[in-house]
C-alpha positions, -999 to +999 in steps of 0.1 A: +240-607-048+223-603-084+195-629-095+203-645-130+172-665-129+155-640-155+189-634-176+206-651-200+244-659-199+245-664-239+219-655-268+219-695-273+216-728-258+251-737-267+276-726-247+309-712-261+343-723-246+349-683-240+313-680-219+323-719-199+358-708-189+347-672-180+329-659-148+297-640-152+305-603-158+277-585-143+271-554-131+236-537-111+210-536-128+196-500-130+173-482-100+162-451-112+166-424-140+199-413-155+217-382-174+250-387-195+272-371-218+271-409-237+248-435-232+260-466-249+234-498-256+251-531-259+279-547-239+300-566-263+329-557-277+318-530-298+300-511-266+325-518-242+355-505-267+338-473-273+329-472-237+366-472-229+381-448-256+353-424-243+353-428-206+397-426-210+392-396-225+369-379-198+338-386-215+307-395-192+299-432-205+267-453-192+267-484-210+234-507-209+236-542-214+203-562-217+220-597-205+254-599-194+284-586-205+297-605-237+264-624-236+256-618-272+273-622-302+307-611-288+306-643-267+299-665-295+328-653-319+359-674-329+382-641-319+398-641-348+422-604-351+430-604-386+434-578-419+427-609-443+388-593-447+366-624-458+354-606-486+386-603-507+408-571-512+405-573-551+367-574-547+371-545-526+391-523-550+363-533-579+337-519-558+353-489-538+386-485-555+421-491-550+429-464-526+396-473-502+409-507-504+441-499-487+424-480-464+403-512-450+438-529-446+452-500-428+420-494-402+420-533-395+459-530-388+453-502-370+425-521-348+444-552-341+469-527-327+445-505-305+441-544-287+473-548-280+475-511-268+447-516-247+460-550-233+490-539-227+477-504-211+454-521-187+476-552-179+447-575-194+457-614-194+441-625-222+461-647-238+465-623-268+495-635-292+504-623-327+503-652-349+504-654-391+474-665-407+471-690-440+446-685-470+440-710-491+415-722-519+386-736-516+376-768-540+354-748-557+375-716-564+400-707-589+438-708-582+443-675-605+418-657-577+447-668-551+472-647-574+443-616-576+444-616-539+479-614-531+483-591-555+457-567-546+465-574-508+503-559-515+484-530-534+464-521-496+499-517-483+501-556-465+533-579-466+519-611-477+536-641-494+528-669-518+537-706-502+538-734-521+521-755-496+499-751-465+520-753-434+512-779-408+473-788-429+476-824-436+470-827-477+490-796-480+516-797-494+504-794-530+480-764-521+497-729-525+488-703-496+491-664-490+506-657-454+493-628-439+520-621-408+513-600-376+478-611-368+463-619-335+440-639-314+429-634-278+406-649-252+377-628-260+358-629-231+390-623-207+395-594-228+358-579-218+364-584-184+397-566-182+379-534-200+349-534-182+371-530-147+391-501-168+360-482-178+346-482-140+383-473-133+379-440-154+346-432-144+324-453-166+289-469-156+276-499-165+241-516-160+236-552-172+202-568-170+188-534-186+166-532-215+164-506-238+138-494-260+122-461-271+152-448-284+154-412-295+175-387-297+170-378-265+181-414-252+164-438-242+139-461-218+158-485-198+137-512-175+117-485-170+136-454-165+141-424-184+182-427-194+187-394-214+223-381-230+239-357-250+253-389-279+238-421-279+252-454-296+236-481-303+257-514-308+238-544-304+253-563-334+219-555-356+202-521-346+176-521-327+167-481-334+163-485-368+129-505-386+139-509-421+172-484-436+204-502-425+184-537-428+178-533-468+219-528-469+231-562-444+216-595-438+221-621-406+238-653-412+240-684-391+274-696-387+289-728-370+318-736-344+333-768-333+360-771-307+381-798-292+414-805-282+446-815-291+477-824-278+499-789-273+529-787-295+510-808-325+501-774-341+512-736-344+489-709-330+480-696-363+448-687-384+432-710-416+405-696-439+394-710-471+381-686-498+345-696-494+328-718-519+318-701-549+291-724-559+269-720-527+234-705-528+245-676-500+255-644-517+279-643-485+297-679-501+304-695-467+342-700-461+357-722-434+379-705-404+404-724-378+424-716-347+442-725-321+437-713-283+451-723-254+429-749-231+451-767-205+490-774-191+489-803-216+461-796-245+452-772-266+419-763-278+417-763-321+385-743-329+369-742-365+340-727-376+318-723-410+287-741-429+268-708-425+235-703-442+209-671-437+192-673-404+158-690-403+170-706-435+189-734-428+160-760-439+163-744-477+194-765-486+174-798-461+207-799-437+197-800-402+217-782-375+231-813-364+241-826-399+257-791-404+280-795-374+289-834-388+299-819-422+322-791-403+337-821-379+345-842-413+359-810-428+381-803-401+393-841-393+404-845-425+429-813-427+435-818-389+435-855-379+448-848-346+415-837-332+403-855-303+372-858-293+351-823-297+344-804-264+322-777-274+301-768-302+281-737-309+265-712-333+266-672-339+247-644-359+268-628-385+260-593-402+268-594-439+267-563-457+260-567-490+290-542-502+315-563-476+324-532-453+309-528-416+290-498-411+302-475-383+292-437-372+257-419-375+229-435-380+211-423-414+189-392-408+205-389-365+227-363-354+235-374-323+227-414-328+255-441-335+253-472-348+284-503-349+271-532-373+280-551-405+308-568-389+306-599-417+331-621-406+362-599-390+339-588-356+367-584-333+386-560-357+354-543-370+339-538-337+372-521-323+375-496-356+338-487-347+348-475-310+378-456-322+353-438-353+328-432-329+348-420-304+370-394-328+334-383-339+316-375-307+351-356-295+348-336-326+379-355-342+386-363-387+392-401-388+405-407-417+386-440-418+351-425-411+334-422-446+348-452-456+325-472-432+293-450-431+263-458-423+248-436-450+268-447-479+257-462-510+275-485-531+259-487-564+283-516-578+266-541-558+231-536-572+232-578-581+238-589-547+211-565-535+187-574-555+194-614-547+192-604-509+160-582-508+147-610-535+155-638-506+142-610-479+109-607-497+100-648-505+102-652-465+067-638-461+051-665-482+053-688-448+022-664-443+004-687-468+031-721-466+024-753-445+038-749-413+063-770-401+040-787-373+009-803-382-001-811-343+006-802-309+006-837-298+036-843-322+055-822-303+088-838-283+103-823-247+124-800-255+111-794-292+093-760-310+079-755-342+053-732-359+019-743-364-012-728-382-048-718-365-066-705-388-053-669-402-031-673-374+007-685-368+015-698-336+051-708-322+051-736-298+075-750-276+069-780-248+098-782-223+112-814-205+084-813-180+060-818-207+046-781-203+036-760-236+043-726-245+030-712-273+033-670-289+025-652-321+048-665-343+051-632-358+081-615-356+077-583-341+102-562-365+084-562-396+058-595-398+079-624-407+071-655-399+100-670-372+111-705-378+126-727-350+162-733-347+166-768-327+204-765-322+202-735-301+168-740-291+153-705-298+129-692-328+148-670-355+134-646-384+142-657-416+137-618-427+161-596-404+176-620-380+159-612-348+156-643-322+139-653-299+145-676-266+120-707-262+101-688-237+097-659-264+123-635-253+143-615-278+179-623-275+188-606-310+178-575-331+165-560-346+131-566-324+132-546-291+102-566-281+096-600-268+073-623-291+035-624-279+023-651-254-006-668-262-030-687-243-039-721-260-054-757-250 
């Protein structure tokens, strides 16, 4: 029997309705030194898709997860399978073109169908269903940006449709939509479970509770042991192999879920998304996302996420965690009054990249080191076109799709938005010189953390329920930002590069490999 006391089953305190109505997927943890042909790091979706294409095609896989299996950001998704990309396809053809722009549709297309193939392959019950999904405008954006969009979406090869209202979204009936048909949405967790038994079934290996770090070309060190291999890839949502060169390109978000129930039959399975408000400080302009999955014999679960702001940020427009999750709940009420009371709520870490497309393949400068991040807001679909990328690369395979999403590209065109991210980037390390959020220790509640000031030094505290304190170098170990605390998910977060960090200082999220430093105080 494995102990969980030292692991984590989610990188938050919140608990997802995909991690509550899923049993722990753990494997052994490792117990000595290992050779592959592929060594994969990171067991969510991105790791354990890759990990199957490879191992199916008689590939030596080791996968190494550092908590469970879907423990990260995987299991904190909305599972949304969609080709409606949230940055939108006539942005896309002003920055890479008109024929790369098609392309994105067809490799998300082609990703929503490698699920199904998969599913249907390996008998997975996942409650996967195609469904259609609805976009409509936000407040703040301009209805002839609705007619851009369909247009440019028809242009990438897609049969969409104007509507003249908003099917089955109380208030509307005067707001026009674009239907994108044949998406999809599954149980994501269900999913991992029923590919992590097919890997082992073709040979695979996989280690949860196993930390990796030192990572070279030769492989890397895992709890300890030397785990070397011919291909290594790293997919841990934000790379932990690299310091600084992919993180000048994306930038972590925070974004919010709610979830509760309703009474089956009141609604479609379908997909909403508004188009992201346009006046909001976030280059990423935060857009609103809905579902439907199924719960019970008699209710269905209506899950809706959005109100994101850059991680470690959220106190730069004064909105507290809390408040954020009231403003989605009002949101969501309004457009769909048949919510009952709300079940489950919860946050994730979304990679932006500042030219909208993830980045999948080698790893700038590597040969033989591979890299799945950027997945903004279509994870599921991004995540699955890195396995298949990465897969056609190490078996010495053209994918058509593979320059497209490179880790090494540069996109020129979006010079503004990189400027206004490495601008936001840089102003973080003024909280060397800022007041700290907590004046005294004594001010601190059970279950409360801040960031306090000693001196020169910065010092993250935290006092659990039994009144005890713990207290590190506030320091992020990445690159020297300062972490703030997050008191919805109970964890400190870098308002820099996105790495976080449990209450007791562990690092749940890259890119830090390493845990934040204890420090003794009185």
């Amino acid at each position: 029997m494995n102990n969980f006391s030292d692991a984590l089953i989610s990188s938050g305190d919140n608990v997802s309705f995909w991690i509550d109505t899923t049993p722990i997927i753990s494997f052994k943890k490792p117990e000595g030194s290992a050779k592959t042909e592929v060594l994969i790091i990171g067991g969510g979706i991105a790791g354990l898709t890759t990990a199957y294409l490879l191992s199916k095609a008689g590939k030596k896989v080791i996968v190494v997860e550092d908590g469970f299996i879907g423990s990260g950001e995987t299991g904190r998704t909305t599972a949304h399978l969609s080709n409606a990309l949230d940055d939108r396809y006539y942005y896309l053809e002003r920055i890479f073109g008109k024929e790369a722009a098609g392309l994105a549709a067809e490799s998300h297309t082609a990703a929503i169908d490698e699920i199904e193939k998969i599913i249907r392959t390996e008998h997975i019950d996942c409650a996967f269903r195609r469904v259609n999904g609805y976009l409509f405008l936000h407040p703040s954006d301009k209805e002839e940006n609705l007619d851009k969009e369909l247009e440019a979406s028809q242009r990438a090869g897609l049969s969409t449709i104007l509507l003249p209202k908003i099917p089955t979204m109380a208030g509307g009936s005067d707001q026009r939509c674009i239907v994108f048909p044949n998406q999809a949405q599954f149980h994501i967790l269900q999913y991992l479970s029923g590919l992590a038994k097919a890997i082992i079934r073709y040979g695979g290996i996989i280690y949860t509770e196993a930390h990796a770090e030192n990572i070279t070309k030769e492989g890397a060190t895992v709890n300890g042991f030397a785990f070397r291999a011919d291909h290594i890839v790293v997919a841990t949502n934000s790379p932990v192999n690299d310091v600084l060169k992919m993180h000048t390109k994306q930038h972590a978000y925070r974004s919010y879920v709610i979830a509760g129930k309703i009474r089956k039959g009141l609604l479609p399975y379908a997909l909403w998304w508004d188009t992201g408000d346009m006046d909001s400080k976030w280059v990423s302009q935060p857009y609103h996302y809905a579902r439907v999955a199924e719960y019970d014999s008699e209710n269905d679960l209506l899950i809706v996420g959005g109100e994101d702001h850059k991680t470690g940020q959220g106190d730069e427009e004064s909105l507290s965690e809390s408040a954020r999750y009231d403003k989605l709940e009002a949101w969501t009420r309004e457009r769909f009054p048949m919510l009952g009371d709300l079940s489950y709520r919860w946050s994730g870490q979304i990679i932006e990249p500042v030219d909208s497309l993830g980045f999948m393949g080698k790893n700038p400068g590597d040969e033989n080191i591979y890299i799945i991040t950027g997945d903004s807001g279509n994870g599921m679909t991004h995540a699955t076109l890195g396995g298949m990328i990465i897969t056609d690369s190490i078996r010495g395979i053209p994918n058509r799709w593979q320059e497209l999403y490179s880790p090494s590209r540069i996109t020129l065109s979006t010079a503004i938005d990189f400027l206004k991210e490495a601008g936001n980037m840089a102003v973080q390390y003024m909280d060397w010189i800022g007041t700290p959020d907590l004046q005294n220790i004594a001010d601190l509640e059970p279950g409360q953390g801040g960031v306090l000031s000693h001196g020169i030094r910065k010092i993250a505290v935290y006092r659990d329920y039994d009144n005890k304190l713990s207290a590190f170098n506030a320091v992020c170990p990445h690159l020297g930002c300062i972490v703030q605390w997050n008191n919805d998910e109970k964890s400190f977060d870098c308002p820099c590069h996105g790495s976080r960090f449990t209450h007791e200082g562990k690092v749940v999220n890259g890119p830090s490999i390493e845990n934040l430093r204890k420090i003794r105080i009185t």
